[in-house]
C-alpha positions in Angstrom: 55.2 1.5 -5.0 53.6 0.9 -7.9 53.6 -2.7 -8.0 52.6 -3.0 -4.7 49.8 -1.4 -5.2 48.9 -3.7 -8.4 49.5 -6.7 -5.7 46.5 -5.0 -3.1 44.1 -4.6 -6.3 44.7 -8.2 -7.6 44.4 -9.5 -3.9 40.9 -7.0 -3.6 40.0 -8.5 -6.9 40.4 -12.1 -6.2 38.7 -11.4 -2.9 35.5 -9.9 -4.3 35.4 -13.0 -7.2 35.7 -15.2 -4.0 32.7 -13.4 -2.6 30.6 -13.1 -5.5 31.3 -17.0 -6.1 29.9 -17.7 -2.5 27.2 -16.0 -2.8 26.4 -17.1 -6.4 27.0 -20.3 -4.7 24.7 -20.4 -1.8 21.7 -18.2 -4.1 22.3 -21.5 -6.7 22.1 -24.5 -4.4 18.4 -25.5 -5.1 19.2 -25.6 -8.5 22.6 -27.8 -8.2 20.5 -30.6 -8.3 18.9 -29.9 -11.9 22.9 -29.6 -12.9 23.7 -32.7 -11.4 20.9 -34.6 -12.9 21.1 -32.8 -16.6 24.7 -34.0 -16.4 24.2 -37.6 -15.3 21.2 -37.5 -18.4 24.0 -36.1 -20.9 26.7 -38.8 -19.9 23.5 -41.3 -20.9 22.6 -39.8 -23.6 25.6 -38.5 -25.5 26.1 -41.7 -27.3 22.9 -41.4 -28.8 23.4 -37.9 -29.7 26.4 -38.6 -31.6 24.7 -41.7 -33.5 21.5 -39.5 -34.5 24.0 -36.4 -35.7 27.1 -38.3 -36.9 25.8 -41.5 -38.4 22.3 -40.7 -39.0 22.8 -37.1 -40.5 20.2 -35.7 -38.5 19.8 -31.8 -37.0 21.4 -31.2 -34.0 17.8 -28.9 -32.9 16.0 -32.3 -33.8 18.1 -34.8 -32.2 18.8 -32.9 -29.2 15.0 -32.4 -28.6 14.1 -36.3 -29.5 16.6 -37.2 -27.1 14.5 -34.9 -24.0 11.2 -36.3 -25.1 13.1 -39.5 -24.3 14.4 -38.1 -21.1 11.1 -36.8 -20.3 8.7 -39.9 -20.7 11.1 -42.7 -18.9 13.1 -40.1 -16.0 11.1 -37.0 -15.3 7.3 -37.9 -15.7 7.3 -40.9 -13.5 9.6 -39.4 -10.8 7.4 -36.6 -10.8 4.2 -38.7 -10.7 5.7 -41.1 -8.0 6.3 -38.2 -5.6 2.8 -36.5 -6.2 1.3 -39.8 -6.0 3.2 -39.9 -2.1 2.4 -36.8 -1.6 -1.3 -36.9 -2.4 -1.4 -40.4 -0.1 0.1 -39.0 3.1 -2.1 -35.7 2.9 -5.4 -38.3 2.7 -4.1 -39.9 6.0 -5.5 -38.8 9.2 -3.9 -38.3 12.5 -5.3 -39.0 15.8 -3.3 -36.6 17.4 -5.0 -36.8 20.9 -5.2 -40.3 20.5 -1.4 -40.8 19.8 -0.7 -38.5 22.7 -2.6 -41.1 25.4 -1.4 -44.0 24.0 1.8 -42.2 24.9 1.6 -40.9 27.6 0.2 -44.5 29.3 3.2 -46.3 27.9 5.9 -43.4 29.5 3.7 -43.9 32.9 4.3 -47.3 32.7 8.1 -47.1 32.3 7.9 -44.4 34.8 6.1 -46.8 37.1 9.3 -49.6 37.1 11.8 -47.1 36.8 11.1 -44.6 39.6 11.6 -41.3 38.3 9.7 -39.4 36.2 10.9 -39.2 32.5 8.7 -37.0 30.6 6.1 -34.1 31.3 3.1 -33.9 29.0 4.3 -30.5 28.0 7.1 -32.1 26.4 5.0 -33.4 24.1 3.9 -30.5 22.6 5.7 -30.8 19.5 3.7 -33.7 18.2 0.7 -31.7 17.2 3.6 -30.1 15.1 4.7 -33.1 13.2 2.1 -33.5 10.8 1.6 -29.6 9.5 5.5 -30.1 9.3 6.2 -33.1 7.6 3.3 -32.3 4.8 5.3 -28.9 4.4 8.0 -30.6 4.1 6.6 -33.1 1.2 5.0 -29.9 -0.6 8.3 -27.9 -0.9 10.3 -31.3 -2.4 7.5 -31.4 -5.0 8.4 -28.5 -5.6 11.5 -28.5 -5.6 11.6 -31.5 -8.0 9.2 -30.2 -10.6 11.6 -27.0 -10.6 14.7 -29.4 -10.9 12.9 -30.9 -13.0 12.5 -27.8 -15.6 16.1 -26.9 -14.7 17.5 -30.1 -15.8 15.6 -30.3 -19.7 16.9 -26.5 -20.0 20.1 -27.5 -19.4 20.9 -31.0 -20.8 19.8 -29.6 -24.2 22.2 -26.9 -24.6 24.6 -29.8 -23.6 23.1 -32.2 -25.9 23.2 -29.5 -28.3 26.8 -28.6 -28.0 28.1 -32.1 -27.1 31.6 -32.2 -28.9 32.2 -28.2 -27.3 30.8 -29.6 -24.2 33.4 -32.6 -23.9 36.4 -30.5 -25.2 35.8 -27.8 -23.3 35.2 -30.0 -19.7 38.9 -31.9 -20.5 40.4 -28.6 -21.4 39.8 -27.2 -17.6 41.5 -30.3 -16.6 45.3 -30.1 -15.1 46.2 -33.3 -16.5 48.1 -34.6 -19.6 46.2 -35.4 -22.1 46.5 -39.6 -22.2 45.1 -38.5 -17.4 42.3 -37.0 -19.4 40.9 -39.3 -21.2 41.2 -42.1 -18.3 39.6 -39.5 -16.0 36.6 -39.2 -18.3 36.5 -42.7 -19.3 36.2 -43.5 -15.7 34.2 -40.6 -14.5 31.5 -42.5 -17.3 31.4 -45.5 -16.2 31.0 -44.6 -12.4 27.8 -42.3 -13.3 26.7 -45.2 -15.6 27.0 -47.9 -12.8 25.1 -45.8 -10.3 22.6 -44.6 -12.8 21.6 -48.0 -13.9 22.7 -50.2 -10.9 21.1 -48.0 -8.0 17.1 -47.9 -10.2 18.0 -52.2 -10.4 18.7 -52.7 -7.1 15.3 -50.4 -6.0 13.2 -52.0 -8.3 14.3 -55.5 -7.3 14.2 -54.6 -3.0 10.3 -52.9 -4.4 9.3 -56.7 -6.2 10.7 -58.6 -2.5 9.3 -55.7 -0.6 5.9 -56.3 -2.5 5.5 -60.0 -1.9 5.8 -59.2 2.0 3.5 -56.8 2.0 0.9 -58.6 0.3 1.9 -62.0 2.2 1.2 -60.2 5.5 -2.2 -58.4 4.0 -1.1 -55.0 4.2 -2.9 -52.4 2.6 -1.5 -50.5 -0.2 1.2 -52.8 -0.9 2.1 -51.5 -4.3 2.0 -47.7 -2.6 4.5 -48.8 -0.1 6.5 -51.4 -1.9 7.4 -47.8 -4.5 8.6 -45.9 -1.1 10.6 -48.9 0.5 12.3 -49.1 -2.9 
């Protein structure tokens, strides 16, 4: 009796962990990203954590805090500025709304007209109005989201930083591998983040540079402004 009553409190138990991790879960999501990101920044950065504390003798505080300055100026800053600098472009542009609408509205009676049947009512296109309140909503809570991120991610790469031996150890101790699985998992698991974390920026900036030359071939205006978004 006794023991099945020690099985309902474990199964109660591992049920209300279960819960409490969902929900944990689902309140965290916006900040998964700032995890993601701090540990992408830690894989690139740890050799240069353990060359400043190991070979050069210096503090862990002061290395650690070098190596986010670091992070800061050439990750954070311009991803920050690129997507206040889009944000601040598309809230300058105007909509002709009522325009947009007749221009429309002519071409569906046209197809209309040689189809034979009517497609479309112009109450159906009363979601356009909609679009542009929307989509700038839509650009102000990313922002905002990325500048939180943003925060989220310096907070927690320099605690890893910081602790980058306990960091390691502790990650391949969670792992249900031998110990030879391990280290192949993590030597792998490196090199994947390091080939999408450098390839993926080299592949943008060089589709940006063809993107550019396009753009300024066929006189568009703003071609640097929208040879940074096609990249």
């Amino acid at each position: 009796m006794i023991k099945i009553r020690n099985k309902q409190y474990k199964y109660i138990l591992i049920g209300f962990l279960v819960l409490l991790g969902l929900v944990l879960f689902k309140e965290a999501r916006p900040l998964l990203s700032g995890l993601f990101g701090a540990s992408t920044l830690f894989v690139m950065m740890r050799s240069q954590m353990a060359y400043l504390t190991e070979k050069k003798k210096w503090n862990r505080h002061l290395s650690a805090s070098i190596l986010l300055i670091e992070s800061l100026m050439f990750f954070l800053i311009p991803l920050t500025a690129f997507a206040l600098l889009v944000v601040d472009t598309l809230s300058g542009i105007e909509f002709d709304i009522h325009s947009m609408i007749l221009q429309l509205e002519d071409f569906i009676n046209m197809i209309e007209e040689r189809v034979g049947y009517d497609l479309i009512t112009l109450d159906n296109l009363a979601f356009i109005p909609k679009i542009g309140g929307s989509t700038l909503q839509f650009l102000a809570a990313s922002t905002y989201s990325l500048i939180l991120n943003s925060i989220v991610i310096l907070f927690i790469l320099y605690y890893m930083l910081y602790n980058y031996k306990e960091f390691e150890d502790g990650f391949k101790e969670i792992l249900p591998f031998r110990e030879e699985n391990k280290e192949i998992l993590a030597m792998e698991t490196k090199e994947i983040i390091r080939a999408n974390a450098i390839g993926i920026p080299l592949l943008g900036i060089i589709q940006g540079i063809f993107a550019l030359a396009g753009y300024i071939i066929f006189g568009i205006q703003q071609p640097i402004l929208f040879a940074i978004l096609t990249a």
